[in-house]
N, C-alpha and C positions, 0 to 999 in steps of 0.2 A: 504494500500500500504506500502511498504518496507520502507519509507522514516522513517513512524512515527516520523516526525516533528509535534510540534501543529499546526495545518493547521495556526489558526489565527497570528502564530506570522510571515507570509508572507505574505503579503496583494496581495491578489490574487489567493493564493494557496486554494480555495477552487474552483474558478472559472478551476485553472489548473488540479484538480485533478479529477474535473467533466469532463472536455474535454477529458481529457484521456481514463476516464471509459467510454465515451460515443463512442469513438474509437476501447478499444476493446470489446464494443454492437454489432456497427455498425462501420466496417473498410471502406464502401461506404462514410461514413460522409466525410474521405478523409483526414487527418493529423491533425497535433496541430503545430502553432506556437507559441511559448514561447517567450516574450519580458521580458525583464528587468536588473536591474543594478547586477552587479557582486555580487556575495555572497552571493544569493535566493533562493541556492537549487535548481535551473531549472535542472540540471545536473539529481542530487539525483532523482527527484521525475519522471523524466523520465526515468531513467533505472530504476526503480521500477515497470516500466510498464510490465516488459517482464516477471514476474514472474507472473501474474497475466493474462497473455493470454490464451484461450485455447490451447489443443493439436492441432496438426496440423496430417496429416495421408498423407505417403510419400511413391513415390514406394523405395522399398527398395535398397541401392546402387545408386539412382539417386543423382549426383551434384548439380541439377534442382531443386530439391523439387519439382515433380509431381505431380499432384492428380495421383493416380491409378484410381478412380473413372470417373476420362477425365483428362488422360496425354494430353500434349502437342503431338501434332502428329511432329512439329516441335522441338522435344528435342536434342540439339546434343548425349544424350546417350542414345536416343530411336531407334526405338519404342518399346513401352512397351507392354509385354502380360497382358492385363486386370486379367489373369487369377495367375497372380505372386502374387497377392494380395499385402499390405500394409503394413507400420508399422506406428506406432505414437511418436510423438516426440513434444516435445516444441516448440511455436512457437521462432523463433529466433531475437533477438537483434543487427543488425548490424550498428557498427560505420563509418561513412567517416570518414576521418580527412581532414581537411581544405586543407593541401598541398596533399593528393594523387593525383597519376597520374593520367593519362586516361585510362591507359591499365589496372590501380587498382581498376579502377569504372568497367571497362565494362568488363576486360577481356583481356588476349593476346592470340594472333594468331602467333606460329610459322612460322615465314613467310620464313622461309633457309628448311622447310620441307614441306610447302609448295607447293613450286613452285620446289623445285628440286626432289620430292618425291607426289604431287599433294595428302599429307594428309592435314586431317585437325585438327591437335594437337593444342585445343583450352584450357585452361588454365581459369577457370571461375573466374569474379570477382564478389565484392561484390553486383551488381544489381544482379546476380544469388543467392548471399547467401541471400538477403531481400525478395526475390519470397517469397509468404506468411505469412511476416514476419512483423519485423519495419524495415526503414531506421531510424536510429539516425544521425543528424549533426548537432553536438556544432559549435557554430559561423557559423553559415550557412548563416550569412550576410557578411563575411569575404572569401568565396568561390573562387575557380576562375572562369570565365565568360565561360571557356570552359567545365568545368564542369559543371556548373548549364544548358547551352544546354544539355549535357547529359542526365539530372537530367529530366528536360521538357521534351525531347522526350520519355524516357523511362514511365513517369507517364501519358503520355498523347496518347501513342499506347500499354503501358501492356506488352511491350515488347525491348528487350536490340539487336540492331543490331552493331557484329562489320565488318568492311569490310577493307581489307587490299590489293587495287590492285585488285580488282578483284576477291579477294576470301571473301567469307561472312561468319558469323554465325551468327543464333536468333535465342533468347531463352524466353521463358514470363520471366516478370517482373512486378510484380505488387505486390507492397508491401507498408506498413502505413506509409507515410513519416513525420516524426517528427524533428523540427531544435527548438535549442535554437541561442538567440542574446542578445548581451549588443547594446539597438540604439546608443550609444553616439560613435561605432566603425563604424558607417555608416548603411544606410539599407538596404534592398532587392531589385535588382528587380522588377518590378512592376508581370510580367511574372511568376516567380516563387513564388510572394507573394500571385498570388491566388489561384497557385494551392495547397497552405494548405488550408482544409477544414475551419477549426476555429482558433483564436489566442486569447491569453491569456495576460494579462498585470501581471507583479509580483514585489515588492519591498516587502526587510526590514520593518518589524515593528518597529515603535520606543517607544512602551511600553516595560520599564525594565523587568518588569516581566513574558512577551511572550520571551521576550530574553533570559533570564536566562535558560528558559523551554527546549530553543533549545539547549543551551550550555550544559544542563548538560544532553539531552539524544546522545549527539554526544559526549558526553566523557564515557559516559555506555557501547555507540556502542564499541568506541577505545581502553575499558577494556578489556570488552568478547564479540568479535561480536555473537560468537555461542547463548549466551546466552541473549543476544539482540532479535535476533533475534526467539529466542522460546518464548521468553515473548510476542511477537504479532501473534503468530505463528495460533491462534484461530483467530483473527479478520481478518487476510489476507485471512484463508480460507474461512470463510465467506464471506469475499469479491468477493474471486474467484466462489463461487457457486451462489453468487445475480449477476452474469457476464453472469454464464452460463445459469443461468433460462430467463435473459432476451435477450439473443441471444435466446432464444427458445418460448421467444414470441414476439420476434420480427413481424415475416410475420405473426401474425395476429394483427397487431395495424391498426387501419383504419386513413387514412390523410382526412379528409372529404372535399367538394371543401368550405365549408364555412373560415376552417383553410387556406386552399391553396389562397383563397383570399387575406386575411390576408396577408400571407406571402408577395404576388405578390404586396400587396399596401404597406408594409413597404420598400420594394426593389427599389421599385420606388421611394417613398418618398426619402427615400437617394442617388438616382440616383445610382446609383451602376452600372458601367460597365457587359455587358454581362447577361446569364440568370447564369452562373456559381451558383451566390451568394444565385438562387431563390433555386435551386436545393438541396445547399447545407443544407439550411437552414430547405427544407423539410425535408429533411432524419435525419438532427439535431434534429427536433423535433418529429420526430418518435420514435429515439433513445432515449429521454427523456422519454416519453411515456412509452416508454419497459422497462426502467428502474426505474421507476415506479410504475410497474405493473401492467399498465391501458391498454386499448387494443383501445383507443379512443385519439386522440392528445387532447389539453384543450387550450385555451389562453393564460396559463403560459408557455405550450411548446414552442409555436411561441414567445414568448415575450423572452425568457432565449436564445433560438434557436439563435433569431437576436442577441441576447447581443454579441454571441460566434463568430457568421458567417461575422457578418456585417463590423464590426469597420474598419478592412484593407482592405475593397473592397473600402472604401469612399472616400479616399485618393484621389487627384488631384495633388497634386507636392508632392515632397519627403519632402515640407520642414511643409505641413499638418501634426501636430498631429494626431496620429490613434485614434478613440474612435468616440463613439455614443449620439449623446441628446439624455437623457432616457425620456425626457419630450416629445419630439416631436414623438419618438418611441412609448409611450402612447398614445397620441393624435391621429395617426393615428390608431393605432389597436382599439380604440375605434371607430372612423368614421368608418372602414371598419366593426366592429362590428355591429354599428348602421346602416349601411346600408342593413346588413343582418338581421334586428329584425324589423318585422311589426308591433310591438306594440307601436302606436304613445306616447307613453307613456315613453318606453324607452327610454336608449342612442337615442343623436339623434334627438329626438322628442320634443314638446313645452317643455315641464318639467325636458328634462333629460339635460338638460347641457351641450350637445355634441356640439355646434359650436366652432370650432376651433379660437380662439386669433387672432385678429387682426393687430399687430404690430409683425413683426422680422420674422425668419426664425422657434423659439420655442413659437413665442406669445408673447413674452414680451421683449422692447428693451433693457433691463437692461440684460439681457440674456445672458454671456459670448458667444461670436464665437468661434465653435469647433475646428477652424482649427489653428487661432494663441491665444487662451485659454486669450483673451484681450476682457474686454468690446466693444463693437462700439464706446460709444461714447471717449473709450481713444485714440481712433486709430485714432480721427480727428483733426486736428489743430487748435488748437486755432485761434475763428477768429478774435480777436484783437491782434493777433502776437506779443504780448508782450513775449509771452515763447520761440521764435521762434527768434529775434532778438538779436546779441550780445549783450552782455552789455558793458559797458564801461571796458576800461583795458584789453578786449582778456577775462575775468573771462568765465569758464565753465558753457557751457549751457546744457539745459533736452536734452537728445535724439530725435529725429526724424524719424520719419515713412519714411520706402522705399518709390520710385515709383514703379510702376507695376515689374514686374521679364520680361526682352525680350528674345528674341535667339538673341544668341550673334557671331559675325564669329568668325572663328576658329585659336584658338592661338597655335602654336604647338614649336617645339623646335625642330632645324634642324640637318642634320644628320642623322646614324643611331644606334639606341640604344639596348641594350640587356636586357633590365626590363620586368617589369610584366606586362601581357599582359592586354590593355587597349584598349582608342580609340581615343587615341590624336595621340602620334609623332610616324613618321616609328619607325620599329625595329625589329629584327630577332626574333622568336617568333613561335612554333611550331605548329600555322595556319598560315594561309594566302595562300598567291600565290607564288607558286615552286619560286625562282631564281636561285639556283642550287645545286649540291649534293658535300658530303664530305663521306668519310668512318665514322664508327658513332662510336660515342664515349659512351663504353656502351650499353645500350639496344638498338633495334634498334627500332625506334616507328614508324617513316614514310618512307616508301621505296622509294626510286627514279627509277622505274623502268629500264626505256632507260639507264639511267647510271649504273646499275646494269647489266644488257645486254652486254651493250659498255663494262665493262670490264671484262665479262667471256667469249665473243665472241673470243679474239686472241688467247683463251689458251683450245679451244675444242679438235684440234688433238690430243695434250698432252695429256689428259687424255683419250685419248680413247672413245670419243664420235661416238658410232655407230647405234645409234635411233635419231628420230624428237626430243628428249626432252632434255634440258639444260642443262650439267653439271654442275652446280654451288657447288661454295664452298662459305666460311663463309667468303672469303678475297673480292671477288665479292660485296658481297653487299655493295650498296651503299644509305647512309642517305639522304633526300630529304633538304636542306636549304627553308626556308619559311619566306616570309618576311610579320608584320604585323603591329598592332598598337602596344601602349606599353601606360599604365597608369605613366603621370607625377607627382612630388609634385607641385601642385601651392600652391606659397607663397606668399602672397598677404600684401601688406606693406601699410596703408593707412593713408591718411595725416587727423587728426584729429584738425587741427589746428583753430584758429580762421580767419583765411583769408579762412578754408571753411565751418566757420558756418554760413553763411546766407541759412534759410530755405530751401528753394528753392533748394539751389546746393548742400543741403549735403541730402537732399533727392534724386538727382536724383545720386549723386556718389552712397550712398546705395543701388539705386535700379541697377544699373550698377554691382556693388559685388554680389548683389544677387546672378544676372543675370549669372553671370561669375561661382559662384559658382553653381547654375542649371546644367549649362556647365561642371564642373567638377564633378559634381553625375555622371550624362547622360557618361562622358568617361572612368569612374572607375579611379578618382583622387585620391590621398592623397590633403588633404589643412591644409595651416595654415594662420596665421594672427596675422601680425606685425603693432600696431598701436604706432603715434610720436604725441605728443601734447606738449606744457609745457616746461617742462625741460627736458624730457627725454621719450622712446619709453619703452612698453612693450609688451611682446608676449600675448598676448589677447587670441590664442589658440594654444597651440601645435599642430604639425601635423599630422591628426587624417583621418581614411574613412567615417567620420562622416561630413559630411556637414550642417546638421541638428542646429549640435555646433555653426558650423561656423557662421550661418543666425541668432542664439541665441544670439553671443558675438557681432554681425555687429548689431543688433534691438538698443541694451543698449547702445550702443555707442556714450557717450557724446563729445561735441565737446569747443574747446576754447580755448586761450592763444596763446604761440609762435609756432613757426614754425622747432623743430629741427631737419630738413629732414636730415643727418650727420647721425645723433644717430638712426633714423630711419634703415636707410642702413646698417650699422653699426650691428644692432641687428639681420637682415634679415640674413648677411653672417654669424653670430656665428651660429642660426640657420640651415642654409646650413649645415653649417662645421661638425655640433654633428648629423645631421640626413646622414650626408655622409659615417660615420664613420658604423651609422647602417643597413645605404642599398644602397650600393653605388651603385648598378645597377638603385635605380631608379634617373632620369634625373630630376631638376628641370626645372622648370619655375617662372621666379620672375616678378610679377604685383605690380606694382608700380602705389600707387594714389593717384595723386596728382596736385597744378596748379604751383608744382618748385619750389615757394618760399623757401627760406631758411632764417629764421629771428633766430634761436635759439645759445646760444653757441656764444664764440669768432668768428671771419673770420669764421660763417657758410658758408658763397656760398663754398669757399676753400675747405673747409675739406667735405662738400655733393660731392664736386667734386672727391676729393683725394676717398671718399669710393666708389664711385661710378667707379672709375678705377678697383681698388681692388675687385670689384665684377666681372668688365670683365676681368680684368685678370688670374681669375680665372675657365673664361669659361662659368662663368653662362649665361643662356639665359634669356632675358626681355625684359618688354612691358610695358611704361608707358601710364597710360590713363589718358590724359591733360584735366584736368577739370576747366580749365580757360575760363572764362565766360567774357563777355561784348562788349561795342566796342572797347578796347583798348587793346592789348594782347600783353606781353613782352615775348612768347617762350620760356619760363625758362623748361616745361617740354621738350621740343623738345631738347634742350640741356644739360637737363639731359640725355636722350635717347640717345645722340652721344656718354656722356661720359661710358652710360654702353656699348654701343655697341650695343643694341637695336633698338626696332621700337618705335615710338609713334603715337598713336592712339586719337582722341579726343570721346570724347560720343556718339556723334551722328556716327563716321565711326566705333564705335563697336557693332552696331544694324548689326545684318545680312540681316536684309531686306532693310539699306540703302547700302550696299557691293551689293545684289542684282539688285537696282535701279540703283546704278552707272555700274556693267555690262551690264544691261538693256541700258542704254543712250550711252555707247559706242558700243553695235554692231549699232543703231538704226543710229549714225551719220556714221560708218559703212557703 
C-alpha cells in the first residue's frame, strides 16, 4: 500500500492494513472502522486504499456509475441500452467532510424548476459519487446526527432517496464505507457503529527506532514524492495482482457448517447484539481464506475473523472499552471445536484439556474485566473501610467506585436556541416540526409549500397565468422554519470535598455523574468537569464529545480537605467564558454537585454567593444536585440554586423512574 510506513512502528497497523485488503477481496465484509489517537497515519493508510482497488466498468456518461452489465432500471440518466457497452475506470475514493450538508451527501433537487417547470434537474451528491466505490469519513464520530441517518439509510437499502415536496429521486448506492476516529472526541452511535463490517484499534509506537523509520521515509516522500513513490512502485503492484487473484477465488472458498458453528458459538459467547456480527464474520473469514489462497476457511480464519468483526458489537454502554478476551475467544472455538471431533481422545475428551475454567467470565479471577480494563477484585471495597473512611484533618483519600449508571430525567435549558443539533433543549434546527416559513436565506433546503403558494397566488393575473399550473418565481419561495432539539455543553462542577468523602455518598454522587453523563452521550453533548477540593478547583477535563474522558477523570477522583465551593464556580464561569468565545451558539448547562457547604477561603459562604450571582447574571442555566444526606439537612444546596437562579434536584428526584413514580401517584390520587 501507498503508505509504506513500517507497519510495526503503529501498533495496529498491521491489523489495519489487513482489514482493508480484506475489503477490497470482499466489499460484502462491509467497511473498516479505524480507532485511534491523533498522528497514526489512519488518514494515510486509508486513502492508500483506492489505488489499490480494482477497475470498476461504467456505462459511459452515467453520473451513477452503472453497471452496463445490470444498470439501475431506476437511474435518473437512464435507461440505459445494454447495447452502448462500457468503459473502465478506477474505483473511486470519496470524502464526507464532517460539516457537509445534506443536499452535499444526497444530492439537490431544483425545487423553482420543479414545480414551476414539473423537471426534474437533480444535481448528484457524493452517495452517487461512492456507488461502487469507498465512502471515506475522517472523524466520522464527530458527524452530525442528521447525516449519519442519511448514512444508515443509504447503507442499509443500496440506495440514496431524495424527496423535496413531493417530488422524489433514487438512485443505488452502495459503496465501502470506511470512517477514521480519535475516541477521546466522543464515539459513535451505536447504529452506525455496526454497520462497519470490522474495526481496527491503532496507536504510536514508542520504540525510537520504528520512529525514526517513519520520520525519515515521510521526509523522502516531502523531497521527491515522484520518486517515493516508484521506489515501491513493484511491491504495490504486486499487491494489487494478490487482490485480484483473490477476488477470483473468492466464490470458490467453501465456509463449511463445522467453521459456521464456530462462528455462531463465538457470537454468542460474547453476546453480541443481532445476527449482523454472525454474518459478518462469515464473509471475514472467507475473505481470509481467498487471501490466502486456500479454497477451504481453517480455524485461524474464524479466530483473526472474530478479532476484526467482534470487538464493537460487544459494547453495552459507551463508557465499555471496545476489545475482545482473546483467552475466552480461545476457549470457546476450542469447545465448539471439540464438540465437532469424535475422537474421545481429543479437545474435549478425558485427555485433551478442553473443560472450560471455572472461576470469572475468562476462567480465572485475576483476569482483568474487559469492559473497565480493572481487576475484580480492585473494583470492590474494602471490607474493613479503612481506605474508605476520612482521615483525620479532611487529608485526601483513594478514589471510589460508582454506583450502578440510572436514567436520569431530563435536564434541559429553556428557551429557544440556535446550536447544533442534538437532543436536549428546543431550538431552530433544520429538522423537526414546521412552525413557520421565512424567504430563505441562501440555498433553499426545505420548502414550505402552503407558504410558497400563499404568496405566488395574488400575483397570477400579473403574469399572465392562463393554464392549471403555477406561475412561480424565485421571490415566491418560501423556507420552511423547523423547530428541534439542539446539543448542550454540560458542565458539570463537582464538590470533591471532605464533607463528601464518606464512602457511601461519594459513591452514589459518582454514580449520579455517571448517570448524567450517559444522558449527555445519548443527546449529542459536549461535557466538561470542574472539580473544588482543598485550596482551590481545577478543570479535570476540558470540554470534549468525548464522555468516555469524562467517566475516566470522575473513576480517579480523589476526594478530601476543605470545601472551596467560590473557587469552584469561579473556574466553571472562566470556562463558560473561553468556550463562549469558540461557539457561542452552543447553550450551556451548568450541574453543580454538591451538599453547599462552603468551608474554603476567607467569608467562603459570601463570595460562593457573590459567584454564584455572577453566573446568573450572566444567563447561565443550572441544576444543583443536593447531595446532602442524613437526618439533619441545612438546605445550603437549595440556596445555592436560588442564588444561580436555578433548580435543585436531590439524588433520588434525579432517577427518572422516581419522576415516573411520582407522576404515577398523582394521576392515581387523581
Amino acid at each position: 500500500m501507498s503508505t509504506h510506513y513500517p507497519f510495526t512502528a503503529i501498533v495496529g497497523m498491521d491489523d489495519l492494513r489487513l482489514a482493508l485488503l480484506l475489503n477490497a477481496v470482499s466489499p460484502a465484509v462491509g467497511g473498516v472502522l479505524v480507532r485511534g489517537e491523533k498522528g497514526t497515519a489512519k488518514s494515510t493508510a486509508v486513502r492508500a486504499l483506492s489505488a489499490l482497488m480494482p477497475t470498476v466498468e461504467v456505462v459511459p456518461g452515467c453520473r451513477f456509475s452503472c453497471d452496463p452489465q445490470a444498470p439501475d432500471p431506476a437511474c435518473p440518466d437512464g435507461p440505459h441500452d445494454p447495447a452502448d457497452g462500457g468503459a473502465h475506470r478506477p474505483a473511486r475514493m470519496v470524502e464526507l467532510p464532517v460539516g457537509a450538508s445534506e443536499d452535499r451527501l444526497v444530492g439537490a433537487l431544483d425545487i423553482e424548476r420543479a414545480l414551476a417547470e414539473g423537471e426534474k434537474a437533480f444535481e448528484p451528491g457524493l452517495l452517487a459519487a461512492a456507488h461502487r466505490g469507498v465512502l471515506y469519513v475522517d472523524e466520522v464520530n464527530l458527524l452530525h446526527d442528521h447525516l449519519v441517518d442519511l448514512l444508515l439509510d443509504a447503507a442499509a437499502m443500496g440506495a440514496s432517496y431524495v424527496e423535496r415536496e413531493g417530488v422524489s429521486v433514487r438512485h443505488a448506492a452502495r459503496f465501502l464505507l470506511v470512517g477514521t476516529m480519535n475516541p477521546e472526541e466522543g464515539e459513535l452511535r451505536p447504529q452506525l457503529l455496526d454497520r462497519f463490517g470490522l474495526t481496527v484499534e491503532v496507536s504510536a509506537s514508542r520504540e525510537p527506532d520504528q520512529r525514526v523509520e517513519v520520520v525519515r521515509r515521510r521526509l523522502a516522500y516531502d523531497e521527491d514524492p515522484a520518486a517515493f513513490a516508484a521506489r515501491w512502485a513493484a511491491e504495490e503492484d504486486e499487491l494489487r495482482q494478490r487482490i485480484a487473484a483473490a477476488r477470483g477465488l473468492l466464490p470458490s472458498v467453501r465456509l463449511g457448517d463445522a467453521a459456521l458453528r464456530q462462528i455462531a458459538a463465538v457470537c454468542a459467547a460474547f453476546e453480541v447484539d443481532g445476527m449482523r456480527a454472525d454474518i459478518v464474520t462469515a464473509r471475514t473469514a472467507t475473505a481470509l481464506a481467498a487471501w490466502a489462497g486456500r479454497t477451504e476457511v481453517l480455524d485461524e480464519d474464524v479466530r483473526q475473523a472474530a478479532l476484526l468483526a467482534l470487538p464493537h458489537r460487544r459494547r453495552r454502554n459507551p463508557f465499555d472499552a471496545p476489545g475482545l478476551d482473546e483467552q475466552k475467544l480461545d476457549e470457546t472455538l476450542e469447545q465448539s471445536r471439540g464438540e465437532d471431533d469424535p475422537d474421545p481422545d481429543g479437545p474435549g475428551g478425558p485427555d485433551g484439556g478442553g473443560q472450560p475454567p471455572q472461576d470469572g467470565p475468562a476462567g480465572d479471577p485475576a483476569v482483568p474485566d474487559q469492559r473497565s480494563g480493572e481487576r475484580p477484585d480492585e473494583r470492590q471495597p474494602d471490607p474493613s473501610g479503612d481506605a474508605a473512611d476520612p482521615a483525620p484533618g479532611g487529608a485526601e483519600q483513594s478514589a471510589v467506585a460508582a454506583t450502578e449508571p440510572f436514567r436520569t430525567k431530563t435536564l434541559t435549558v429553556s428557551g429557544l436556541g440556535d446550536g447544533v443539533a442534538g437532543r436536549r433543549s428546543r431550538a431552530r434546527t433544520e429538522h423537526g416540526r414546521t412552525t413557520g416559513a421565512r424567504r430563505p436565506r441562501g440555498a433553499l433546503t426545505k420548502l414550505h409549500l402552503a407558504a410558497t403558494v400563499t404568496a405566488a397566488a395574488p400575483h397570477q393575473r400579473a403574469r399572465g397565468r392562463s393554464g392549471p399550473g403555477l406561475v412561480l418565481r424565485k421571490d415566491d419561495l418560501r423556507q420552511a422554519v423547523r423547530e428541534g432539539r439542539e446539543g448542550n455543553l454540560v458542565l458539570f462542577v463537582v464538590d470533591a470535598s471532605g464533607s463528601m468523602a464518606a464512602r457511601q455518598r461519594m459513591a452514589a454522587v459518582k454514580g449520579a455523574v455517571l448517570s448524567l453523563l450517559l444522558d449527555a452521550y445519548q443527546r449529542r453533548d459536549k461535557v466538561g468537569l470542574v472539580t473544588f477540593r482543598g485550596t482551590g478547583a481545577e478543570l479535570a477535563l476540558p470540554p470534549t464529545s468525548s464522555v468516555e474522558a469524562g467517566a475516566a477523570r470522575l473513576e480517579k477522583l480523589p476526594t478530601g480537605g476543605r470545601t472551596p465551593l467560590a473557587a469552584g464556580l469561579l473556574r466553571a464561569r472562566e470556562v463558560l467564558r473561553v468556550e463562549r468565545l469558540r461557539d457561542a451558539s452552543r447553550r450551556p448547562l451548568l450541574v453543580v454537585v454538591t451538599d453547599g457547604r462552603a468551608t474554603g477561603g476567607p467569608e467562603p459562604v459570601a463570595l460562593a454567593a457573590r459567584a454564584a450571582r455572577l453566573l446568573a447574571a450572566e444567563g447561565v442555566a443550572s441544576v444543583v444536585v443536593d447531595c446532602e444526606s442524613g437526618p439533619v439537612r441545612l438546605g445550603l444546596a437549595g440556596a445555592l440554586a436560588r442564588e444561580l437562579s436555578g433548580t435543585a434536584v436531590t439524588l433520588d428526584e434525579l432517577r427518572a423512574d422516581a419522576v415516573s413514580a411520582l407522576v404515577r401517584d398523582v394521576r392515581r390520587a387523581a
